[in-house]
C-alpha positions as CSV (number, residue, x, y, z in Angstrom):
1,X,123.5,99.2,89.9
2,X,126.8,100.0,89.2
3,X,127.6,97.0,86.5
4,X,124.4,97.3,85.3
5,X,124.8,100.7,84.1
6,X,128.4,99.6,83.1
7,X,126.6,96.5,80.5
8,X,124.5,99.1,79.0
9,X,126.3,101.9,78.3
10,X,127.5,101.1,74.7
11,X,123.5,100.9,73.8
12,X,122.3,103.8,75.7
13,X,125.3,105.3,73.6
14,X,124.0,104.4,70.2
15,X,120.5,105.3,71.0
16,X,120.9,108.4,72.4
17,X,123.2,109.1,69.2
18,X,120.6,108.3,67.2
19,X,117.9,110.4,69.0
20,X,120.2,113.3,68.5
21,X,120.6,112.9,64.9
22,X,116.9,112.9,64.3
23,X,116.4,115.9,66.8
24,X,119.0,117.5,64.5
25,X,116.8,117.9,61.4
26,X,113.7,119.6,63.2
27,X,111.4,119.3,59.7
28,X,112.3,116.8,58.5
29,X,111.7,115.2,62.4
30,X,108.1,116.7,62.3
31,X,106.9,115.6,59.2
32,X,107.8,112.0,60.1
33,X,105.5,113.0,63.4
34,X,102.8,114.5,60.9
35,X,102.5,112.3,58.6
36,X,102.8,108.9,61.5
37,X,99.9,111.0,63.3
38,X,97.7,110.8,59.5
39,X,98.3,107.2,58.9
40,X,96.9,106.6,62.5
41,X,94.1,108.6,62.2
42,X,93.0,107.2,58.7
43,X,93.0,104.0,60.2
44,X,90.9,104.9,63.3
45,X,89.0,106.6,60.6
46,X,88.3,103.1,59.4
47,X,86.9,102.1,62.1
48,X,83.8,104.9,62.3
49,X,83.5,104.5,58.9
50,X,82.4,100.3,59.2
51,X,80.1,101.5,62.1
52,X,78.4,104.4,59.8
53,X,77.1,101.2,58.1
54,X,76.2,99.0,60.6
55,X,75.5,99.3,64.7
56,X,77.5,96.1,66.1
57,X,80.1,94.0,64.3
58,X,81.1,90.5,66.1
59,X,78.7,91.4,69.1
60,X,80.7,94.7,69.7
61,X,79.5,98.0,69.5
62,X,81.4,101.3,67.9
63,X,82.9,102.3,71.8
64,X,83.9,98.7,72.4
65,X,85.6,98.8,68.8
66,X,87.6,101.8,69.5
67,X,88.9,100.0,72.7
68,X,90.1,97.3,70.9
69,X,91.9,99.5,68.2
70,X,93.3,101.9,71.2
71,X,94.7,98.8,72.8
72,X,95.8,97.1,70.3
73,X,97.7,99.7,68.2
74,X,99.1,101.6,71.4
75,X,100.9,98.3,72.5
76,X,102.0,97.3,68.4
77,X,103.1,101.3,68.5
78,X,105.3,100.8,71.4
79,X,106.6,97.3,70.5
80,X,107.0,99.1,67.1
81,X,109.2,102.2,68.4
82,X,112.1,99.2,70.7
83,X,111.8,96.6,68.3
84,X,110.7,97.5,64.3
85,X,113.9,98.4,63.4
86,X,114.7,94.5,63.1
87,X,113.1,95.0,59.5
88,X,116.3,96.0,58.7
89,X,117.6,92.8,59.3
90,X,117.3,91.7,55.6
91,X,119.6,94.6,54.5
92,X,122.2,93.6,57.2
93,X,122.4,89.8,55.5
94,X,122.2,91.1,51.5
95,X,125.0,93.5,52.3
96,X,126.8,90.7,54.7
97,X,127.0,94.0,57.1
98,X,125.5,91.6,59.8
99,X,129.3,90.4,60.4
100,X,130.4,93.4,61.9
101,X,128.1,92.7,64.9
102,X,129.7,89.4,65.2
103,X,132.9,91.6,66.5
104,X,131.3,93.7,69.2
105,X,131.2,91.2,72.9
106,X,127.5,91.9,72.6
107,X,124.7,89.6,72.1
108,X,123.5,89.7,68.6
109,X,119.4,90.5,69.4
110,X,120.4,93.2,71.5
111,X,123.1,94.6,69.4
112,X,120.4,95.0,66.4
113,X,117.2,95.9,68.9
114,X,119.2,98.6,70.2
115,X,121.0,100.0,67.0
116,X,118.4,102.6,66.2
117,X,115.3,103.9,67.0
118,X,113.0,106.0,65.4
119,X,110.8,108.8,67.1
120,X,107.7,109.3,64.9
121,X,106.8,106.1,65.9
122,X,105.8,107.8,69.4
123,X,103.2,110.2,67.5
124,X,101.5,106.6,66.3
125,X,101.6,105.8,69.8
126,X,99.7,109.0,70.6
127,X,97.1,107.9,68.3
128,X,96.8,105.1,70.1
129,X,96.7,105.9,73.5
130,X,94.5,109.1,73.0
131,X,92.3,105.4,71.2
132,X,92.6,103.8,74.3
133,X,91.5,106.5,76.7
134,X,88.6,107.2,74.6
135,X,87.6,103.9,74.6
136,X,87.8,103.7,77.8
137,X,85.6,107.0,78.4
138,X,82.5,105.8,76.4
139,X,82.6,102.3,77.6
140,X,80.8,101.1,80.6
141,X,83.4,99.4,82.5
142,X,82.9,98.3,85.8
143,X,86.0,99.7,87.5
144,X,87.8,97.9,90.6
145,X,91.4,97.2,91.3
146,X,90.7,93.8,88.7
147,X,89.6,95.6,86.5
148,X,92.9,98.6,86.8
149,X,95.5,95.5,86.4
150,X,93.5,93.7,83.4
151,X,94.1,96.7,81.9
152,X,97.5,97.2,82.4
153,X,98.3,93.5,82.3
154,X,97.1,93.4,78.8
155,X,99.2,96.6,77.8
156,X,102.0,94.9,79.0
157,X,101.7,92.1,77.7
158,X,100.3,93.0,74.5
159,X,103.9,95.4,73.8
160,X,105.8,92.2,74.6
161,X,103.5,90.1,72.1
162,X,103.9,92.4,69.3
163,X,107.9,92.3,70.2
164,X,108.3,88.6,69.7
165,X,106.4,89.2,66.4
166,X,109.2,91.5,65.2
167,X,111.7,89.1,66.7
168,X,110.2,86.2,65.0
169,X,110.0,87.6,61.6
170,X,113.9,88.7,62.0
171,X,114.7,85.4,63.2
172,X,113.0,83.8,59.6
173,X,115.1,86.1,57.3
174,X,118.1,83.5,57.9
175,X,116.4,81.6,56.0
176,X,114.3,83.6,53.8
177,X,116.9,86.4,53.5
178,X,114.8,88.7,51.1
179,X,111.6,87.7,52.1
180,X,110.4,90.6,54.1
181,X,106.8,90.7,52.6
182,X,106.3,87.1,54.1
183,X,106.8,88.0,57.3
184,X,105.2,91.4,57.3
185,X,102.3,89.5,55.8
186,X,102.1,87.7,59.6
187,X,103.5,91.0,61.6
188,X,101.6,94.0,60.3
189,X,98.7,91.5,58.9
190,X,98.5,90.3,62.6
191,X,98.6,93.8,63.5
192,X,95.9,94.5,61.9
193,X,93.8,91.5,62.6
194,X,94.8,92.5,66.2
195,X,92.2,95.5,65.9
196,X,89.2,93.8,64.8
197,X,86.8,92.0,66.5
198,X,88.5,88.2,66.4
199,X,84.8,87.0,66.5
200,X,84.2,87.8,62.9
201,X,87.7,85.9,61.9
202,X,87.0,82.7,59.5
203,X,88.5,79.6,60.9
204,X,92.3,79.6,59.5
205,X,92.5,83.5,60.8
206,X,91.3,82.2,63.9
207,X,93.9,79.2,63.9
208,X,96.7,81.8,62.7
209,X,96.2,85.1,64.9
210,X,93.8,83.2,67.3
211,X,96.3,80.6,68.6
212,X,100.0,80.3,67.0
213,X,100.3,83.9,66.5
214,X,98.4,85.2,69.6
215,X,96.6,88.3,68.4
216,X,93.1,88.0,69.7
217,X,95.0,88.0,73.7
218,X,96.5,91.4,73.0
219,X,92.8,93.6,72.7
220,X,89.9,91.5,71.9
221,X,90.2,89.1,74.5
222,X,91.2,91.3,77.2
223,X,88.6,93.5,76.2
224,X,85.6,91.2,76.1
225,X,86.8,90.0,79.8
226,X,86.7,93.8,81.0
227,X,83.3,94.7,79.4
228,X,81.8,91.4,80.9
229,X,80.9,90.2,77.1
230,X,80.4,87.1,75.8
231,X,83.2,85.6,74.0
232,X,82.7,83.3,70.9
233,X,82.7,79.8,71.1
234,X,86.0,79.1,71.1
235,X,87.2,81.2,73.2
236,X,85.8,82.4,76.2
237,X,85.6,85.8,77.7
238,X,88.0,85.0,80.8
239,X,91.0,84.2,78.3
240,X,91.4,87.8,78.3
241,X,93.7,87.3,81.9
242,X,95.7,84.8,79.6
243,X,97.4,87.3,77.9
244,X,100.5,87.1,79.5
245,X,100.7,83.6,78.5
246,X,99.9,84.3,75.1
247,X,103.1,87.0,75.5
248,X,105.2,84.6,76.8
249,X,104.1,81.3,74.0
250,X,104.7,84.5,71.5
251,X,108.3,85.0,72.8
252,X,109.2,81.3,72.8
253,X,108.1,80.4,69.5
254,X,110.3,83.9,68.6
255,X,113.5,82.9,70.8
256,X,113.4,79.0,69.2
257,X,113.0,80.4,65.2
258,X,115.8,83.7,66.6
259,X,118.2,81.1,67.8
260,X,117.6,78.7,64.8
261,X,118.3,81.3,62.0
262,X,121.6,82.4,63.9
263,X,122.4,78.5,64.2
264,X,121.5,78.2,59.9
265,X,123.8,81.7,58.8
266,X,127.0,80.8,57.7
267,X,128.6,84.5,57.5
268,X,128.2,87.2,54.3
269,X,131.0,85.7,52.7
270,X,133.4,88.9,52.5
């Protein structure tokens, strides 16, 4: 216990640093809350305002919807809050900043996961777990101690899924370097796609966030399985207990690109 707390000191440092400095600023800190709390809520808003027009959309009703946005958004929220700031990534190179990481014994992922964090990201999670245990509510799920770890299971591994996204999309700035709508195009996009029903997807969304981008295991699928619906065609209601595979597909595709953009940088040049 006693090394372990000794290897992560430094980052407990820096974060705790930075959760201080937004602390600091108390209006500043709660109109970032407020306003994280109002983009949630318009786009949960989104959601009852498809089902004022119509009663079912991809064979799911307006409760089985909210699940799907609760769980999906609560575990992108999370995975958001430890690992969004890689955004920043693209700065880092344009400025040739990154090379001061290069001079810290630290592994380079976790130097940049852990060098800030940002609070009103935990009011979007609110949105999303106050989602979730509404969802959860109006649906008629047949609890049991399956149905207790599906659930949790796909939080889980839903968090990690949305993680590797972020990962991923850092690991392609090597190579893109100012291309940050590209990948936010696949991360917040996916995110997105995430909290719809993947049965209404057309054939490349359902190749895309169905399959190489695993979206559909973080809420749908998992979803589907706990209800006891049918799932489409191509893929079946019991892939719902594949998320973790999906999570763990998600992180090696995101290690592989991660290791090969660090491989491709040659240094800012200063």
């Amino acid at each position: 216990m006693g090394d372990l707390a000794g290897l992560t000191a430094p980052y407990r440092a820096v974060l705790g640093s930075r959760i201080r400095a937004q602390r600091s600023y108390r209006t500043s800190f709660l109109l970032d809350l407020s306003s994280s709390v109002l983009v949630g809520l318009v786009e949960l808003a989104e959601v009852w305002v498809v089902f004022h027009a119509v009663t079912e959309l991809g064979g799911l009703d307006l409760a089985a919807v909210v699940l799907v946005f609760g769980l999906a958004d609560l575990a992108f929220s999370l995975a958001d809050l430890a690992f969004g700031h890689c955004d920043t990534l693209p700065t880092y190179l344009r400025a040739g900043t990154l090379d001061v990481f290069y001079l810290r014994p630290q592994p380079l992922l976790l130097q940049l996961v852990t060098s800030d964090i940002s609070l009103r990201r935990l009011a979007r999670a609110a949105v999303g777990a106050v989602a979730l245990g509404v969802g959860l509510a109006v649906n008629d799920v047949p609890w049991s101690v399956g149905s207790v770890a599906l659930v949790v299971l796909s939080l889980v591994s839903g968090v990690a899924t949305f993680a590797a996204m972020f990962v991923w999309a850092a690991g392609a700035q090597f190579y893109l370097v100012d291309g940050a709508e590209a990948t936010n195009a696949f991360v917040y996009g996916g995110r997105y796609a995430a909290t719809q029903p993947a049965s209404v997807w057309g054939r490349p969304l359902v190749v895309v966030f169905g399959f190489f981008f695993p979206m559909a295991f973080t809420a749908y699928l998992p979803v589907v399985t706990l209800l006891g619906l049918p799932g489409p065609d191509w893929m079946p209601g019991w892939l719902g207990w594949c998320a973790p595979l999906a999570a763990l597909w998600a992180w090696a595709l995101a290690l592989l690109t991660w290791r090969a953009g660090v491989r491709h940088y040659q240094g800012g040049g200063g």
